[in-house]
N, C-alpha and C positions, 0 to 999 in steps of 0.2 A: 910748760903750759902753766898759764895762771891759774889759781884754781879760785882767788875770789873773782876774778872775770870771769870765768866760766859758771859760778853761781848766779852772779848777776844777769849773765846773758840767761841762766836758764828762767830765774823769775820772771824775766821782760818777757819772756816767751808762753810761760804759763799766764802774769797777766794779757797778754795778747790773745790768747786762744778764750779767754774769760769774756774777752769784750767782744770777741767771734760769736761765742754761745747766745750774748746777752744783747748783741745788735740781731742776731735771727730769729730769739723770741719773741722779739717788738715786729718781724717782716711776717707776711704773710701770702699763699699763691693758691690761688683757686683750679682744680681739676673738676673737666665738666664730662657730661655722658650723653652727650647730643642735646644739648640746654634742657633737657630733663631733671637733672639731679647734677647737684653742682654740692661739692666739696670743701671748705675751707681751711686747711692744713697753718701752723705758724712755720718758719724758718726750719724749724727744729721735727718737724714732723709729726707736731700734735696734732689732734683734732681741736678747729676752732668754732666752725659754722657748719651745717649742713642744710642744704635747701631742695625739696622734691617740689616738682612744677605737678599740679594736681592731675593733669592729662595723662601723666607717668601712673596715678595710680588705678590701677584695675583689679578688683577684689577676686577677678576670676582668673589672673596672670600675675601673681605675686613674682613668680621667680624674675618674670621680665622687669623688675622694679628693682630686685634682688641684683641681677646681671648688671642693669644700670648703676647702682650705688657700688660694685666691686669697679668699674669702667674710671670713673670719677674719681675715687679712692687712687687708685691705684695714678692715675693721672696726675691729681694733687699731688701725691708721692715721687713720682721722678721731677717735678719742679720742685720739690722741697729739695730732693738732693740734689738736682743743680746748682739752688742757690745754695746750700753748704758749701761746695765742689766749688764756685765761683768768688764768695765771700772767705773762703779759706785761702786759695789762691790766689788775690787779692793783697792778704792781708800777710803770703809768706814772703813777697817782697821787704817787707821791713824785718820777717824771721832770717830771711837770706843775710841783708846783710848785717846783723849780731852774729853770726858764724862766721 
């Protein structure tokens, strides 16, 4: 086994997963909770935006505003990790073949 090939592949590898992180920073995927309260997460699972539609707020049913924003949340959150999941997958095509 080579072992400066096997360095080289592994740098191409950690820059590749560099440019993974840093193309999902730039993406972004909205979770909604019945167009009430909508979410806006980046690639990477931060929070970017959040939006409550003012119908959503009732000063005498907070929780129900509460319930709404975990719905959304949580929403935005599995399309964040899809697009990880899809943008990773995507991109081990070229990790495949350096192995």
């Amino acid at each position: 086994m080579d072992m400066k090939k096997l360095m080289k592949q592994m740098q191409q590898a950690q820059v590749a997963a560099q440019k993974i992180q840093d193309q999902l920073a730039g993406m972004t995927v909205t979770g909604s909770a019945s167009g009430m309260v909508e979410v806006t997460l980046n690639g990477q699972g931060k929070l970017q935006a959040l939006k409550i539609n003012p119908q959503a707020v009732d000063p005498d049913d907070v929780e129900a505003l509460e319930d709404l924003l975990l719905v959304a949340f949580k929403d935005a959150q599995e399309k964040a990790d899809a697009l990880q999941q899809q943008e990773t997958q995507r991109s081990m095509g070229f990790l495949g073949g350096l192995m």
